[in-house]
N, C-alpha and C positions, 0 to 999 in steps of 0.2 A: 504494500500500500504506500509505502515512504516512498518508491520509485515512483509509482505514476505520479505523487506529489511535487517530486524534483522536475518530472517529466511538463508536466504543464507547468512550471515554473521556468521553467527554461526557452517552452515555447510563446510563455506570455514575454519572455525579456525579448527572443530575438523578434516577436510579431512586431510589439512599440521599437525596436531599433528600425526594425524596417519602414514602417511607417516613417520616421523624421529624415531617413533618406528619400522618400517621395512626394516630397513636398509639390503639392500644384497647387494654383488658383486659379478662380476666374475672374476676372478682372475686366473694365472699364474699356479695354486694350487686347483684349483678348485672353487668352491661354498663357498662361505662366508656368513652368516647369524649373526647380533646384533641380542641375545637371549634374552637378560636380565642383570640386574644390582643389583648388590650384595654390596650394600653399594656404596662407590667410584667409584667399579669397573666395567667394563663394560665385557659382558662376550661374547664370538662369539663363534661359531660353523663353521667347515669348513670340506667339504666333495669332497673325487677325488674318482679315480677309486683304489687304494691302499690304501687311509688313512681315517681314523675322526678322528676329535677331536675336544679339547675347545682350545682358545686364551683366557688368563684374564690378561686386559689393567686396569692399576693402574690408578687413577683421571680420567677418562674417560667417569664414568657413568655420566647421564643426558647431556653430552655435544654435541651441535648442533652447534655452532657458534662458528668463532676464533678458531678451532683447530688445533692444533700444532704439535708438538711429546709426547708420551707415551710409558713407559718398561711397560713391563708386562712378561709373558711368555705363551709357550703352549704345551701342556700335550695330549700325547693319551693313546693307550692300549696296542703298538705296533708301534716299529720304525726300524730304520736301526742302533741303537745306544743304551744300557740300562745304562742309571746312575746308580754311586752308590747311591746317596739319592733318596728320593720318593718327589710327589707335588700331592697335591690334585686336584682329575678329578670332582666328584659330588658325590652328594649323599653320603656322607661319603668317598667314596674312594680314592685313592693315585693310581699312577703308577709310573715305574720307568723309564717311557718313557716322556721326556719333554726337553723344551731349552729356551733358553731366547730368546724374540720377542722385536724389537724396530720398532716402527711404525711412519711414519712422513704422514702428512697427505697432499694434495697436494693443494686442493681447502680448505679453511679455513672453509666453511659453509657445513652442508647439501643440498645433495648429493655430495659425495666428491668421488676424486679419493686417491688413497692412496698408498704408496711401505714403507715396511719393510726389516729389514733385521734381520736371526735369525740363531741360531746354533743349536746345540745337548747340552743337559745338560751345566757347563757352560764353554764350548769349544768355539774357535772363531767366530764371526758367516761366513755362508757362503757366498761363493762370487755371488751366482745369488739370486738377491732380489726378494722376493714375489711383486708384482704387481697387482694393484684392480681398476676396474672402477664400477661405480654403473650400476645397473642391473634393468631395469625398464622394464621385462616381454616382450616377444618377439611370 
């Protein structure tokens, strides 16, 4: 009996790990997806019916609990705006499509909801904030 106790005990720990690795929303903007983390940073993918792209949030990676605000920026292929400098998208490459991203998170833990606010390259940012609730499969 002690083993199947350890036994769901083990599989409650690894279900919530997994879980805070699949972070999605749905968002104002579309589809948001936590891809991956690159050191510090935390890296999301966000998809609509006109755009994709990456978002990479500074100090952000591995963080589940107590979240706060995050600068980062985000980068596509293609925008309504071309900078004169480039930022890196993956894989080696650069665009000259990007802007600075400031994120505040709303609920402090995972599953969080979350609103940003962001511009075009480093222009002010705009005035209708991106908006995110978590996305739990419908």
């Amino acid at each position: 009996m002690k083993a199947i106790g350890w036994l769901l005990a083990f599989w409650a720990l690894a279900f919530s790990a997994g879980a805070m690795a699949d972070e999605v929303w749905t968002s104002n903007y579309g589809k948001v997806v936590y891809e991956t983390d690159m050191g510090p940073t935390a890296v999301w993918s966000y998809r609509n019916e006109n755009y994709n792209g990456l978002i990479y949030l500074a100090g952000l990676a591995g963080i589940y609990k107590n979240r706060g605000s995050y600068e980062g920026y985000w980068v596509q292929y293609n925008s309504d705006k071309r900078c004169d400098t480039e930022r890196p998208t993956q894989a080696g490459q650069t665009s000259h499509y990007w802007g600075r991203f400031h994120i505040r998170f709303i609920d402090k833990d995972f599953p969080s909801r979350w609103e940003a606010k962001w511009g075009y390259c480093n222009d002010p940012m705009q005035s209708t904030p991106w908006r995110a609730d978590p996305y739990f499969g419908k």
